[in-house]
C-alpha positions as CSV (number, residue, x, y, z in Angstrom):
1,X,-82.2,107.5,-51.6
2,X,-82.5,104.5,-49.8
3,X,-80.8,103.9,-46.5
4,X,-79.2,100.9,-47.0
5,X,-77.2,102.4,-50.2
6,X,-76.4,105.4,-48.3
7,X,-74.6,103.4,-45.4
8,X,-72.8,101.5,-47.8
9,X,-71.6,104.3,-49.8
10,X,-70.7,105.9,-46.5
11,X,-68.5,103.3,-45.9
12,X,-64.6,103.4,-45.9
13,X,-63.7,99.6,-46.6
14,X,-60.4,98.3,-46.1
15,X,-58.0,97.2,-48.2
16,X,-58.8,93.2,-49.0
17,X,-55.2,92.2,-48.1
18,X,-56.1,93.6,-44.6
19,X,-59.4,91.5,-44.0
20,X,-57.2,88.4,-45.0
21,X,-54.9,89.4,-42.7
22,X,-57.4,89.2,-40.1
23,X,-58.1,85.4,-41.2
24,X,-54.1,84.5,-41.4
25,X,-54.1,84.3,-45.0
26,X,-50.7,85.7,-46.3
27,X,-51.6,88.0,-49.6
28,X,-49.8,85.8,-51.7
29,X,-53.0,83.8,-51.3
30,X,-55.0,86.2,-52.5
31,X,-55.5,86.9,-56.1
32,X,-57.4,91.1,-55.8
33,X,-60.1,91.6,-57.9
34,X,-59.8,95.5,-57.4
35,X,-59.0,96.8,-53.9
36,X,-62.1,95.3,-52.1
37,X,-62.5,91.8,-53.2
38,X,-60.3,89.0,-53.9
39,X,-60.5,84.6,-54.7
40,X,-58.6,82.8,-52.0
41,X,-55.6,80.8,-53.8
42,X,-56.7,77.4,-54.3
43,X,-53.4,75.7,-53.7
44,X,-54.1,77.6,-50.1
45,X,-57.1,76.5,-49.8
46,X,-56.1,72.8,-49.8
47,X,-53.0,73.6,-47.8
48,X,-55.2,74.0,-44.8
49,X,-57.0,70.4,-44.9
50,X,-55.0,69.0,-42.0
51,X,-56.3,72.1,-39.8
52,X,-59.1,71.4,-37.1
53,X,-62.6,72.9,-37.8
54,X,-64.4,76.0,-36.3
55,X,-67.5,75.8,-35.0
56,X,-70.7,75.8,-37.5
57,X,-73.7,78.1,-36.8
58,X,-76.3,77.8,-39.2
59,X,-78.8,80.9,-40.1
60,X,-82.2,80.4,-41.3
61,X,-85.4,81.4,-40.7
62,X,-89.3,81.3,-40.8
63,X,-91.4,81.1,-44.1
64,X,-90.8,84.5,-45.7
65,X,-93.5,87.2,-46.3
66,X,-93.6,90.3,-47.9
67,X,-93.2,91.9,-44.7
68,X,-89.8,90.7,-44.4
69,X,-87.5,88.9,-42.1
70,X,-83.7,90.3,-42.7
71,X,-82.6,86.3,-43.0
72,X,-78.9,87.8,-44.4
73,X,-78.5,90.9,-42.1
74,X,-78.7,88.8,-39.0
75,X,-76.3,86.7,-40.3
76,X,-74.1,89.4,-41.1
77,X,-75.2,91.2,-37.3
78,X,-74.4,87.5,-35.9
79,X,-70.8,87.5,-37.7
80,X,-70.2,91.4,-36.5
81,X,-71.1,90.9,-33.1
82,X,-68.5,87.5,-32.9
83,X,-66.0,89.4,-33.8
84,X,-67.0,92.4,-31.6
85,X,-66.9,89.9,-28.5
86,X,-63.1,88.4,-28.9
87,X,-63.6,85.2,-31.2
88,X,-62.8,84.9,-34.6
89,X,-65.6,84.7,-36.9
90,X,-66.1,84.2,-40.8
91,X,-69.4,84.4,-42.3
92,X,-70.3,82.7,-45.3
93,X,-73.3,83.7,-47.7
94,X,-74.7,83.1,-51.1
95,X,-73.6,85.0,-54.4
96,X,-76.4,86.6,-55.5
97,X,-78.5,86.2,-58.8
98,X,-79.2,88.9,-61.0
99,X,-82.7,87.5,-61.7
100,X,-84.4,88.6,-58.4
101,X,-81.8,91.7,-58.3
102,X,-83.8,93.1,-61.5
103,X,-87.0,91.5,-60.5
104,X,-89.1,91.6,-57.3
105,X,-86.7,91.0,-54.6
106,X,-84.0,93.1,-55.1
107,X,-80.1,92.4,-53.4
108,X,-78.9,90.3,-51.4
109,X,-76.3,91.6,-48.8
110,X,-77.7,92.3,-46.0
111,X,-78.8,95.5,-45.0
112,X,-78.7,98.9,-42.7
113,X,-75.4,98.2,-40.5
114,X,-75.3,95.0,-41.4
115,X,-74.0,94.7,-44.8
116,X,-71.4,93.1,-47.1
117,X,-69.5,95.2,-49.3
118,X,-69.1,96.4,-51.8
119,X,-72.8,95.8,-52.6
120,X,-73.5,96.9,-55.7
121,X,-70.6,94.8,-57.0
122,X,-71.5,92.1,-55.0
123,X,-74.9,92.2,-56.4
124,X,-74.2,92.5,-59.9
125,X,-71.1,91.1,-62.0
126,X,-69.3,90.5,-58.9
127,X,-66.4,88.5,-59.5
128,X,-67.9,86.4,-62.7
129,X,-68.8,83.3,-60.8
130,X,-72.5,83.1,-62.4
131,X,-71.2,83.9,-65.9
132,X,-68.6,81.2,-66.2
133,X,-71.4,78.9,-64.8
134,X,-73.4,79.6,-67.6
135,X,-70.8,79.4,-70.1
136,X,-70.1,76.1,-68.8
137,X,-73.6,75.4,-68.7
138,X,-74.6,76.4,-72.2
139,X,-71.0,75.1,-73.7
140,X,-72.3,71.4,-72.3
141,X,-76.1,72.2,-74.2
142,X,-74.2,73.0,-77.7
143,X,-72.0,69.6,-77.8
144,X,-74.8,67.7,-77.3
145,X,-76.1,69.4,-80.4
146,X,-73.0,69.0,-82.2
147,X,-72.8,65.4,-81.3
148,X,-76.1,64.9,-82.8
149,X,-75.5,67.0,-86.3
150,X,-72.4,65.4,-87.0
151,X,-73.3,62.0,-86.7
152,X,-75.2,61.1,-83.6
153,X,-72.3,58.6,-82.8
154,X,-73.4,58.3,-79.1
155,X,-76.8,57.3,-80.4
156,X,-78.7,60.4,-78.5
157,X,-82.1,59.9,-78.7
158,X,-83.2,64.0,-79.7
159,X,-86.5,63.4,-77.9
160,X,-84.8,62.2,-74.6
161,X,-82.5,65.3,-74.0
162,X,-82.8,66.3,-70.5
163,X,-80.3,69.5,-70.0
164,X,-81.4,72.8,-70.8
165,X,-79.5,75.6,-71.6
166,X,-79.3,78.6,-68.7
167,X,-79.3,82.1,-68.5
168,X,-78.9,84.4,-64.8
169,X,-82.0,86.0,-65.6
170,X,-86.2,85.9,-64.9
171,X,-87.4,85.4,-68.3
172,X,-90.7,83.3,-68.4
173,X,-90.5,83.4,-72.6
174,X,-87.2,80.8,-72.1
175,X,-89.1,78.5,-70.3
176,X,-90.0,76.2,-73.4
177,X,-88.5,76.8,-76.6
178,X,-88.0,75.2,-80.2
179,X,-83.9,75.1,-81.3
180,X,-82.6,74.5,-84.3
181,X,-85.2,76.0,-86.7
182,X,-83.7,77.7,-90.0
183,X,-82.7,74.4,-92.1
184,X,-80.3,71.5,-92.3
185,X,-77.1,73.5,-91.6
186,X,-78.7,74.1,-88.1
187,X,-79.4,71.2,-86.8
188,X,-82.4,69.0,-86.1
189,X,-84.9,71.0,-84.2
190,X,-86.3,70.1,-81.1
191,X,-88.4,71.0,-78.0
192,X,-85.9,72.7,-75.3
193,X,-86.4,75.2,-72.9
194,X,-84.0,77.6,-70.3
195,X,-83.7,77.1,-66.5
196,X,-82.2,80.0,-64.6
197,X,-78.6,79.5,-63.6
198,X,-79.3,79.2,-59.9
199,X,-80.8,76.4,-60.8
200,X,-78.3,74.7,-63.5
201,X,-76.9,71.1,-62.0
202,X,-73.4,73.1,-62.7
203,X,-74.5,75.3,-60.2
204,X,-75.1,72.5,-57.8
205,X,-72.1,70.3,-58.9
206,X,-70.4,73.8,-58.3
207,X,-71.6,74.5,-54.8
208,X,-71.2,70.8,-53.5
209,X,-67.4,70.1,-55.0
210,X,-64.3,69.9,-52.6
211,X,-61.3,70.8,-55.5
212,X,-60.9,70.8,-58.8
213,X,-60.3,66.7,-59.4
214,X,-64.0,66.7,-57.4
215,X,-65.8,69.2,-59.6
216,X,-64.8,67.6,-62.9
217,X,-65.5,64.1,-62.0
218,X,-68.9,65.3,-60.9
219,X,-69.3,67.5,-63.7
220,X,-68.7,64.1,-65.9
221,X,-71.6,62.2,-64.3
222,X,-73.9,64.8,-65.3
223,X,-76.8,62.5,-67.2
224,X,-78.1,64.6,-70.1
225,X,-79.8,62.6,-72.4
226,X,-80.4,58.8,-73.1
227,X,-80.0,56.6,-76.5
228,X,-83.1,55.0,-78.0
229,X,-82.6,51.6,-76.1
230,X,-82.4,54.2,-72.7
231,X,-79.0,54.1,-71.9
232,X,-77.6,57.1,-70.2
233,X,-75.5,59.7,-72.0
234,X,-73.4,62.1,-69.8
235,X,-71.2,64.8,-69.7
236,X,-67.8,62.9,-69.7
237,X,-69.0,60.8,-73.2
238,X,-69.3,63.3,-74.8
239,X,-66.0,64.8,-73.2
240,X,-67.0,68.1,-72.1
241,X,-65.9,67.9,-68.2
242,X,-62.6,69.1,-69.4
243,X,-63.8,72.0,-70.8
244,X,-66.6,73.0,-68.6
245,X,-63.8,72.8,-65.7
246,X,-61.4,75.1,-67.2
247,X,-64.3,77.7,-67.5
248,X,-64.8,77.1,-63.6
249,X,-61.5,77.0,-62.7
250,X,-61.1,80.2,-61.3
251,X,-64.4,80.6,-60.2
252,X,-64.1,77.7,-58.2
253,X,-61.8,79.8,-55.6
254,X,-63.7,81.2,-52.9
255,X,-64.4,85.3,-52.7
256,X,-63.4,87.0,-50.1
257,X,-65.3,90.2,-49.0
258,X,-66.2,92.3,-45.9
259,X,-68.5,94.0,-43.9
260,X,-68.9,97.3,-42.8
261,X,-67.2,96.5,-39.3
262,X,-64.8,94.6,-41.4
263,X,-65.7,90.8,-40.5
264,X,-64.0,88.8,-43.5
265,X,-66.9,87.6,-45.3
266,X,-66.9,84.5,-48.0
267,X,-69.3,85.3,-51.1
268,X,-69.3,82.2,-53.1
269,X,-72.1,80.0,-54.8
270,X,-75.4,80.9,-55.2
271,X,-78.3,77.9,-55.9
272,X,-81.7,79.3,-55.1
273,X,-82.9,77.4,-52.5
274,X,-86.6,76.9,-53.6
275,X,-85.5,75.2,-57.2
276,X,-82.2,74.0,-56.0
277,X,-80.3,73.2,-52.8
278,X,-80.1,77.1,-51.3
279,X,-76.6,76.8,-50.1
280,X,-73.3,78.6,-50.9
281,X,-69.8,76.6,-52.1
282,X,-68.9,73.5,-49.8
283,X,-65.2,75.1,-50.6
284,X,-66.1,78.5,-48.8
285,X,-67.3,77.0,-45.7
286,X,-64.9,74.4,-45.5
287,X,-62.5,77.2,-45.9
288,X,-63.9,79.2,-43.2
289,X,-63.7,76.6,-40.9
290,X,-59.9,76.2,-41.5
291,X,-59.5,79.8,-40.6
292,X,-61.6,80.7,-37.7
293,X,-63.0,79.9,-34.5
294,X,-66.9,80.4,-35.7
295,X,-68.3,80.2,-39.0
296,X,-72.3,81.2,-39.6
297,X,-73.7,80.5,-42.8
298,X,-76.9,81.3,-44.2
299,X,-79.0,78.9,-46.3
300,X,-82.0,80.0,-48.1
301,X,-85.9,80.8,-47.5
302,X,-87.0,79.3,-44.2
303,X,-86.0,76.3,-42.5
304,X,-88.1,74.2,-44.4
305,X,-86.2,74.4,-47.6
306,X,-82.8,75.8,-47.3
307,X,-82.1,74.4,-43.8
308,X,-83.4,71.4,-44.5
309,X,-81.4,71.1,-47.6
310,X,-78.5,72.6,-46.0
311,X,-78.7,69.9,-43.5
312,X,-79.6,66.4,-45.3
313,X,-77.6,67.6,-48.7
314,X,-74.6,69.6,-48.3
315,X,-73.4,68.9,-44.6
316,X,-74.3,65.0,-45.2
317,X,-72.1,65.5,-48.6
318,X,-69.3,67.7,-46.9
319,X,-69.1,65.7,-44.0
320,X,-70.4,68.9,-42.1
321,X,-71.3,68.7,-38.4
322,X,-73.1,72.2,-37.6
323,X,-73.1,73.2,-33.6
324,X,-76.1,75.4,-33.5
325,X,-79.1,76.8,-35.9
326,X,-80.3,80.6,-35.3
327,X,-83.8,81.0,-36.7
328,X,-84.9,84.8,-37.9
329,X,-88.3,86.1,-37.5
330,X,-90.0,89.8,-37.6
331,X,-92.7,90.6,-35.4
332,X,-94.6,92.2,-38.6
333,X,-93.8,88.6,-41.4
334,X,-95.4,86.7,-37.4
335,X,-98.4,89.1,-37.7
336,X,-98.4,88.2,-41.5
337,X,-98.6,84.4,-40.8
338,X,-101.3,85.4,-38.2
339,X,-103.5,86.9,-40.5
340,X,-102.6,90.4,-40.5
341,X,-103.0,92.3,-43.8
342,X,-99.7,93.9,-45.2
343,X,-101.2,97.4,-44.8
344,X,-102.0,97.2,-40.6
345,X,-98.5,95.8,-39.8
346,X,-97.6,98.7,-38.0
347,X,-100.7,98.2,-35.5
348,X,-99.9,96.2,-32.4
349,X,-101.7,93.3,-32.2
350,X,-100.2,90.8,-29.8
351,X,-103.0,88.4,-30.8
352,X,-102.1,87.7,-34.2
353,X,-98.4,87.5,-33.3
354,X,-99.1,84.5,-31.1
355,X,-100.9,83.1,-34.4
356,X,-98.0,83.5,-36.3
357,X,-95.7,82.1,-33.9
358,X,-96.8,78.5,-35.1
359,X,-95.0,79.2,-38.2
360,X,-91.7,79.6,-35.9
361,X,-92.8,76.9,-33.3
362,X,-92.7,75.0,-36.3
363,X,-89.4,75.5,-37.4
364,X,-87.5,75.7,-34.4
365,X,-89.1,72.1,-33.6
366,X,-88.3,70.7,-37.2
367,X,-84.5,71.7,-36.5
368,X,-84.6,69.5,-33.3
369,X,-85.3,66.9,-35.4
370,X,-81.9,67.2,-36.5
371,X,-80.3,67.4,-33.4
372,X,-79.5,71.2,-33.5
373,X,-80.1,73.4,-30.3
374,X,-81.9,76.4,-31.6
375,X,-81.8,80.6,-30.8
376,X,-84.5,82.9,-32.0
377,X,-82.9,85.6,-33.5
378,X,-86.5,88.7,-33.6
379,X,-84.8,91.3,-36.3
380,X,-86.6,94.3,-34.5
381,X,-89.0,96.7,-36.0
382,X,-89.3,100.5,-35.0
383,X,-92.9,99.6,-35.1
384,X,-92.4,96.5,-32.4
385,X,-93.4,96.7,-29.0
386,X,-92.7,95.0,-26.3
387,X,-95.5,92.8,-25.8
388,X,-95.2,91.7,-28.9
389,X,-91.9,90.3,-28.4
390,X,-92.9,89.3,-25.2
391,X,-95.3,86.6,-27.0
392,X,-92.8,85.8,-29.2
393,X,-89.9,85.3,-26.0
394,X,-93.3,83.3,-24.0
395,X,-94.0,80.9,-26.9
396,X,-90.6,79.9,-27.2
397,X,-89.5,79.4,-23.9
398,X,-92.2,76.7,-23.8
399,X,-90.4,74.9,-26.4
400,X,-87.1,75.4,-24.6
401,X,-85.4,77.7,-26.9
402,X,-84.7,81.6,-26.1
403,X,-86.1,84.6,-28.2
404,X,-83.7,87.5,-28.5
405,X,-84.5,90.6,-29.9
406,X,-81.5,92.3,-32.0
407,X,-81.1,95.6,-33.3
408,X,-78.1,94.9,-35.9
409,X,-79.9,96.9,-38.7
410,X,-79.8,99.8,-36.6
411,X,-76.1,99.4,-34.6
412,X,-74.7,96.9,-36.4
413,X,-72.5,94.3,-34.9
414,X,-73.2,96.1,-31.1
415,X,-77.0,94.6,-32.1
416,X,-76.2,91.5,-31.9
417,X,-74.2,90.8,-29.4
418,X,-76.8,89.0,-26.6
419,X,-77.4,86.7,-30.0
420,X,-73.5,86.0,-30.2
421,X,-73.5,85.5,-26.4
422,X,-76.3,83.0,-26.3
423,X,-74.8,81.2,-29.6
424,X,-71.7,80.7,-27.9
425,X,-73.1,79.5,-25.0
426,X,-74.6,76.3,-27.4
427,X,-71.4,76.3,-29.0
428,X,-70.0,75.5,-25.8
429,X,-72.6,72.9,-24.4
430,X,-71.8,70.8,-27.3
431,X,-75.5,69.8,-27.1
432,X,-75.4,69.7,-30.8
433,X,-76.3,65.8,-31.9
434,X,-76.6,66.4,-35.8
435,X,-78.2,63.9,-37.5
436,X,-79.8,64.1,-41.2
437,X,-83.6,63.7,-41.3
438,X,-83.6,60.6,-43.5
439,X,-81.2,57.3,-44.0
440,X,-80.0,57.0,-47.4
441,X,-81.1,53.5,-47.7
442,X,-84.4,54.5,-47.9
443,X,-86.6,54.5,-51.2
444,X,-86.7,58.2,-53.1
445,X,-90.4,58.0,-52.8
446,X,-90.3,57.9,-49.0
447,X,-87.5,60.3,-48.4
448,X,-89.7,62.7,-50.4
449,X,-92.5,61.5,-48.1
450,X,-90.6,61.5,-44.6
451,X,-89.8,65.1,-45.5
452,X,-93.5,66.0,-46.8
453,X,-94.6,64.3,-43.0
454,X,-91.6,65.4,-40.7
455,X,-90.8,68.8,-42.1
456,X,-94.3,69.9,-43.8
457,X,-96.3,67.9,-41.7
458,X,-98.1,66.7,-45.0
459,X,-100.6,63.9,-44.4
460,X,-98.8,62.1,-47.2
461,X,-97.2,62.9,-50.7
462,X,-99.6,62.5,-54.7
463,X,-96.8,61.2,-56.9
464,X,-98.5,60.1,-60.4
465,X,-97.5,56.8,-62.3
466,X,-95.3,58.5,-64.4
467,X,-93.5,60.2,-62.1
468,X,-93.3,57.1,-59.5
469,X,-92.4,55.1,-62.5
470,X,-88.7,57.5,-63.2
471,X,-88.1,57.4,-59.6
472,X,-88.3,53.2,-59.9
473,X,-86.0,53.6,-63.3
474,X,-83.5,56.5,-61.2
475,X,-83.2,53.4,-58.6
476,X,-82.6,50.5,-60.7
477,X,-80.0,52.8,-63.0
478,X,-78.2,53.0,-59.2
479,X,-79.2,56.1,-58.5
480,X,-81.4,55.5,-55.2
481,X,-79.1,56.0,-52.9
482,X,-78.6,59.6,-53.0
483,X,-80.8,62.5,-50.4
484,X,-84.0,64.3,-52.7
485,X,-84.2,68.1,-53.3
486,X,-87.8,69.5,-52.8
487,X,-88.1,72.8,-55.4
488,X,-91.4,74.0,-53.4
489,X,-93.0,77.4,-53.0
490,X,-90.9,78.8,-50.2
491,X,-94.3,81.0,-49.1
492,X,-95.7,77.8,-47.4
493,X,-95.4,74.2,-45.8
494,X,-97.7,73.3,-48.4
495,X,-97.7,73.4,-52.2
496,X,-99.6,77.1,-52.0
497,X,-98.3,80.0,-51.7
498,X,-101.2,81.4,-50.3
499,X,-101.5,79.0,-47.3
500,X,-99.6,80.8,-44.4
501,X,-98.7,79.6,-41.0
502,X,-98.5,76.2,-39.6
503,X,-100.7,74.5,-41.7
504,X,-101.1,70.6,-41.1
505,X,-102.9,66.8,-43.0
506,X,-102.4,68.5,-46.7
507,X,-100.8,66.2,-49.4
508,X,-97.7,67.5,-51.1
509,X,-97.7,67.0,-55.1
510,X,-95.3,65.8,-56.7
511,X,-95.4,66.7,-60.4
512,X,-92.1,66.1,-61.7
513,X,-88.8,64.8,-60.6
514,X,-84.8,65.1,-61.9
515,X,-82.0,63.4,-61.6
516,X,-79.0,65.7,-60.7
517,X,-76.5,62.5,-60.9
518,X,-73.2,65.1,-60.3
519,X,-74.8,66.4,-57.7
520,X,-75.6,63.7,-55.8
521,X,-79.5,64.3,-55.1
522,X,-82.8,63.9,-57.0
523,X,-85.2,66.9,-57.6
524,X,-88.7,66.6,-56.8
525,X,-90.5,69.6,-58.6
526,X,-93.8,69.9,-56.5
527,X,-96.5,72.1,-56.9
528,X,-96.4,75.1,-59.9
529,X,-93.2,76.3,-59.1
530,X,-90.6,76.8,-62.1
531,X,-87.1,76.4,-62.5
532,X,-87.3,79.7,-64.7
533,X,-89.3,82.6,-63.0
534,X,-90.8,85.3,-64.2
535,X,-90.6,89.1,-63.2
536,X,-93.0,90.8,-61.6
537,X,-95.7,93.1,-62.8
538,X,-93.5,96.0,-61.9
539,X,-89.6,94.8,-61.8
540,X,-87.0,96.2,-59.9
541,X,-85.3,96.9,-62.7
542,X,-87.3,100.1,-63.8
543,X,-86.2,101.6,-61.1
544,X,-82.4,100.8,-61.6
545,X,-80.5,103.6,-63.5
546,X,-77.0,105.1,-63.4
547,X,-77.1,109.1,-61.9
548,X,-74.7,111.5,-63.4
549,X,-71.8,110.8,-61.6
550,X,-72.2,107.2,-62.4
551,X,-73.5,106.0,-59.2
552,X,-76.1,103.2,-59.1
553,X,-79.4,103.9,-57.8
554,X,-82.2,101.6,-57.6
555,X,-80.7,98.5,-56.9
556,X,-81.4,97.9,-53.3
């Protein structure tokens, strides 16, 4: 079995009434979803607006590698070890998808002694979030349908339909698809296709929403098709923001979880953050900053997507103003960007780790472009040695920044603790100067290129006519003064996945770009990646199956 299961399972969790407690919220505020979990009230929620905010500590980390990096079990140490010290911390993470659950990846909540629980619920159905997303999602694809078979009377022009219906799932076959075949009394058929959920503008529009009145108003300015004469056609003409909000109503209230030391733990939102904007609910954090004295959050992939999305999207939209950045790396994903084949990770090789320590160097220097002081948090290894790290802690303190190495997996929130010290210790500097990478004023085409340059260090950005041409029409329709969402391979700074470490003078491509107009951003789809992935040669999911007793097995 594998360990991580076996520690959850060994678990005795607390009631969820009792980890509110712990945050002041009076169980009248909590609606239980079972004994473990539970949405947070939203008349509560916005009872607290008047309250000052916590301090926000932002968890992200290096480009990934098969080798791993543990991006969520620090942050989950991190929150642990707050706790552990005297202040009173809330950690705030990502729902997860079921797509990379039953693909290659597998879940998502943390792991060893650092977990949130109950996993397995937490990883699958949880508390329906990703299905009423969906049904919202898909409920918007078939009135645009209707509208058109009964009449057309917005005028939709069938060939200029830009949503696509969704599905929380890796299925390749859904990426382009013909509707409506079968005869009149279906409909006129047309080219459509499926995005995964994660990636749905309801899941952004979700994510980035402060209430209710905010979520429906944004869920209204959706654009999802235009007439003949290019006019836009959104969600609120053809009047389904009323519906689509009363499917998200209740998913809109944050979930409340815990760990295994019992750290309250806000599970809520899940965008990927190489197709979408890698954050969790703008409600969740907000909320955890009402309630305690620290709030770490995790954004997806490495610094270069999710942090930067975390920081020029959602905390420019949310009005967030973050107090420190922790950024994870392994010794064996270092040795990986250093060259090191997957199979000889367990081989010192000091060497190759001060290769790969670019990749961090990198990083950490990217995130003092936004004003953030910066702690290494090295998730350690049984195969690590100490001059290893001690390349790691060398190459950093010549940037100025300190390299910790934390044993969280291993002793959970105890693990952590010299990261929560030296966390604190930025906290308390107020050194933090946050500023977004980019002015809004600024054309689309350049923010994608001061992020391509500044973030990727790309010698410049390849945007074809065509694609330069919608940007031109997304700013004269008003739209150009909103922040760009890069969906990029999250493997590299480039556009291939196969180009590790700190590579610098490539051009970024930029094959296709979105406008999310709820949302707030545009996307700029660069590079082969899809908003629908595939599974793997071998999925995860082979390997999932109930036992006897009805346990799980397989998932993690």
């Amino acid at each position: 079995m594998n360990p991580d299961l076996e520690i959850a399972r060994a678990a005795k969790l607390r009631p969820i009434h009792e980890i509110a407690g712990r945050l002041g919220i009076p169980d009248a505020a909590i609606e239980p979803y079972g004994r473990h979990k539970a949405k947070v009230a939203l008349d509560y929620v916005e009872s607290l607006e008047s309250r000052p905010d916590g301090a926000l500590v932002l968890v992200t980390g290096i480009n990934p590698t098969p080798a791993g990096e543990g991006k969520t079990t620090t942050t989950v140490g991190l929150g642990d070890a707050l706790n552990r010290i005297g202040k009173k911390a809330a950690i705030c993470l990502r729902e997860p998808s079921l797509g990379p659950s039953f693909g290659m990846k597998g879940g998502a909540a943390g792991g060893g002694y650092a977990q949130v629980v109950p996993m397995d619920q937490i990883n699958l159905h949880f508390t329906g979030d990703f299905h009423a997303i969906t049904a919202a999602n898909n409920l918007l694809a078939a009135m645009i349908d209707n509208s058109i078979y009964w009449g057309n009377p917005l005028g939709i022009d069938a060939r200029r339909i830009s949503w696509r219906r969704c599905m929380d799932m890796n299925d390749r076959a859904l990426r382009g698809v013909v509707s409506s075949l079968g005869g009149v009394a279906n409909g006129f058929p047309r080219e459509d296709g499926f995005d995964i959920t994660v990636a749905s503008e309801v899941m952004a529009v979700f994510c980035l929403s402060r209430n209710l009145a905010d979520l429906q108003q944004r869920l209204g300015r959706m654009i999802v098709a235009q007439t003949r004469d290019g006019a836009n056609v959104t969600a609120a003409d053809l009047k389904a923001d009323g519906a689509m909000s009363v499917l998200l109503k209740d998913a809109i209230a944050p979930n409340l979880v815990q760990t295994l030391e019992g750290s309250p733990a806000l599970v809520h939102g899940g965008p990927f953050a190489n197709i979408a904007h890698g954050c969790n609910s703008v409600m969740a954090t907000r909320l955890g900053l009402k309630l305690a004295d620290v709030v770490v959050t995790e954004a997806g992939f490495g610094a270069d997507l999710g942090g930067e999305k975390f920081l020029d999207i959602k905390c420019r939209s949310a009005g967030l103003q973050p107090s420190c950045a922790v950024v994870v790396a392994t010794v064996r994903a270092l040795k990986m960007h250093g060259g090191v084949a997957r199979n000889a990770l367990g081989t010192e090789n000091v060497e190759a780790v001060r290769r790969g320590t670019a990749n961090l160097a990198r990083h950490v220097e990217n995130l003092g472009k936004f004003g953030l002081p910066v702690v290494v948090a090295v998730n350690h290894f049984t195969s690590d040695t100490e001059a290893e790290f001690a390349a790691i802690h060398d190459a950093m303190r010549a940037l100025g920044t300190e390299a910790i190495s934390c044993t969280h997996w291993a002793h959970g929130g105890a693990g952590a603790e010299a990261l929560a010290h030296a966390v604190l210790r930025r906290i308390e500097a107020k050194s933090a100067a946050y500023k977004p990478l980019y002015p809004l004023e600024l054309k689309l085409a350049d923010k994608i290129r001061a992020i391509a340059r500044e973030v990727y260090r790309a010698a410049d950005i390849a945007v074809p006519d065509p694609v330069a041409k919608r940007l031109e029409a997304f700013e004269e329709a008003g739209f150009g003064n909103v922040p760009v969402c890069i969906a990029k391979t999250q493997y590299s700074f480039t556009a291939d996945p196969a180009i590790m470490g700190a590579p610098t003078g490539h051009v970024l491509p930029v094959r296709e770009v979105r406008l999310s107009a709820g949302a707030g951003f545009v996307v700029a789809i660069c590079g082969d990646i899809m908003t629908m992935p595939g599974l793997p040669r071998v999925p995860a999911a082979e390997s999932i199956h109930l036992r006897e007793d009805g346990q799980i097995e397989g998932l993690f």
